[in-house]
C-alpha positions as CSV (number, residue, x, y, z in Angstrom):
1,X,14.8,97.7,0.6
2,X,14.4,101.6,0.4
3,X,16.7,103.9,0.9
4,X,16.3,107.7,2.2
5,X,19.3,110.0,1.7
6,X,19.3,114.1,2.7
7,X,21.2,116.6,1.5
8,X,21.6,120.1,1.7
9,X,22.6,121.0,5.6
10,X,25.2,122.8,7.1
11,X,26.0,126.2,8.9
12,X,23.9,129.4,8.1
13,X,24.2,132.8,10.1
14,X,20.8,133.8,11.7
15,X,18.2,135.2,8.7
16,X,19.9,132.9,5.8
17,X,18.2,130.2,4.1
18,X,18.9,126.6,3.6
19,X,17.4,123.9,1.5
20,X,17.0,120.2,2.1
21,X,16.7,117.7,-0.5
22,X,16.2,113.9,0.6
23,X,15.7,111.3,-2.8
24,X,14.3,107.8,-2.0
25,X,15.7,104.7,-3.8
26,X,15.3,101.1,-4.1
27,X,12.6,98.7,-4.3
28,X,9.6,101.2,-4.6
29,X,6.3,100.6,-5.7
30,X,5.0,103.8,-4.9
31,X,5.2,107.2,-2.7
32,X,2.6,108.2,-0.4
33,X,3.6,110.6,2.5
34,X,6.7,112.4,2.6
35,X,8.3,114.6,5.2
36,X,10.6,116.2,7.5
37,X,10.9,116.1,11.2
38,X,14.3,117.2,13.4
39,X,15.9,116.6,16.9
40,X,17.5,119.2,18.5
41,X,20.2,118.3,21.2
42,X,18.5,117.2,24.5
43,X,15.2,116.9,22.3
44,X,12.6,114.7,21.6
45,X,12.4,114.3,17.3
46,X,9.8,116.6,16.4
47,X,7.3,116.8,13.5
48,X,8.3,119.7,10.8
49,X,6.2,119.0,7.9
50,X,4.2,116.6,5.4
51,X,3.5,116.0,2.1
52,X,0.8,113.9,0.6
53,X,1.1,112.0,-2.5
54,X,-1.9,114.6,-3.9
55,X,0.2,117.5,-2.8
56,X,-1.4,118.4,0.6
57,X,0.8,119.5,2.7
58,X,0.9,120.4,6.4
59,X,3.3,122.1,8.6
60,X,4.1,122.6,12.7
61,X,2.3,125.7,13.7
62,X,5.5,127.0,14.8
63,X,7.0,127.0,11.1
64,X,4.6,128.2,9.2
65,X,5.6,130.8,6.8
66,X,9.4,130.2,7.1
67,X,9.5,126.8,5.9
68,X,8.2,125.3,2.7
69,X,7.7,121.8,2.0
70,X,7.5,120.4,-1.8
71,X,8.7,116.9,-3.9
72,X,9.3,116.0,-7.1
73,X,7.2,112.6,-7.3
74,X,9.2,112.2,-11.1
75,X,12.1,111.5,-8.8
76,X,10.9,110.6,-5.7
77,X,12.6,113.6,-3.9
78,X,11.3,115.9,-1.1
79,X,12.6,119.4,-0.4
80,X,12.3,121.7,2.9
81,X,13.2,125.1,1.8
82,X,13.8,127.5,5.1
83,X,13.8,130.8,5.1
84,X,14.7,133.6,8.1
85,X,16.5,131.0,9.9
86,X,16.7,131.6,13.8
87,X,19.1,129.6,16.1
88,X,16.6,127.8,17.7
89,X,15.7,125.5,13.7
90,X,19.3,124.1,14.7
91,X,18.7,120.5,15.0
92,X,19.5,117.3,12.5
93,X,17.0,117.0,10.1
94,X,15.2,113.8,8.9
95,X,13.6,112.5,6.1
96,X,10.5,110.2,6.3
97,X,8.3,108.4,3.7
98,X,5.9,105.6,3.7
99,X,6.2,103.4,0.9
100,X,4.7,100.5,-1.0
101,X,7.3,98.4,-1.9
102,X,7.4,95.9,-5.3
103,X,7.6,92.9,-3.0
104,X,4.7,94.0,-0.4
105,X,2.7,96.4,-2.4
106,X,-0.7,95.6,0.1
107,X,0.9,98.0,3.1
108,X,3.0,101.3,3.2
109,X,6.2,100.9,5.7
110,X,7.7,104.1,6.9
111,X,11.3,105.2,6.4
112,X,13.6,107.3,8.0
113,X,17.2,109.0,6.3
114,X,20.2,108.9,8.4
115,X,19.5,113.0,9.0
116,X,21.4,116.4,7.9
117,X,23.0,118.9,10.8
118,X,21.0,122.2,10.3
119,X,23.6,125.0,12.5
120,X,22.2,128.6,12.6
121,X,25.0,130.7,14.5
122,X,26.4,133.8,13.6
């Protein structure tokens, strides 16, 4: 079984920054996609951003240039670094990765973390 585990919300006044961190664990074979999506309340789960096992990475239109996706593949950790936050990026934030396990290394599953509150409020 893998396991997803986030890191790094809380409570930030409008303008600060905040970084994420969410490390993968157990029965890995390998890493291929990795990202972020969040729910705000009332909200569908929306997409955030992506990184690719080669180090492409995409983002949501909306977020570009505030919020900066990158992972450590040594540790098999993904970060979201977000800058000028605004109250509206207040949502829980979740981690997803698909993953080639050791006992089914022929298909990648996808994973979610059990999400991080992200507050902005003043």
């Amino acid at each position: 079984q893998v396991q997803l585990v986030e890191s790094g919300g809380g409570l930030v006044q409008p303008g600060g920054s905040l970084r994420l961190s969410c490390a993968a664990s157990g029965s890995i074979f390998s890493i291929h996609a990795m990202g972020w999506y969040r729910q705000a309340p009332g909200k569908q789960r929306e997409f955030v951003a992506t990184s690719a096992s080669d180090g492409t990475t995409n983002y949501a239109d909306s977020l570009k240039g505030r919020f900066t996706i990158s992972r450590d593949n040594a540790k098999n950790t993904v970060y979201l670094q977000m800058n000028s936050l605004k109250p509206e990026d207040t949502a829980v934030y979740y981690c997803n990765a698909g993953v080639r396990t050791q006992s089914d290394r022929s298909r990648v599953t996808y994973y979610w973390g059990q999400g991080t509150q992200v507050t902005g409020s003043s």
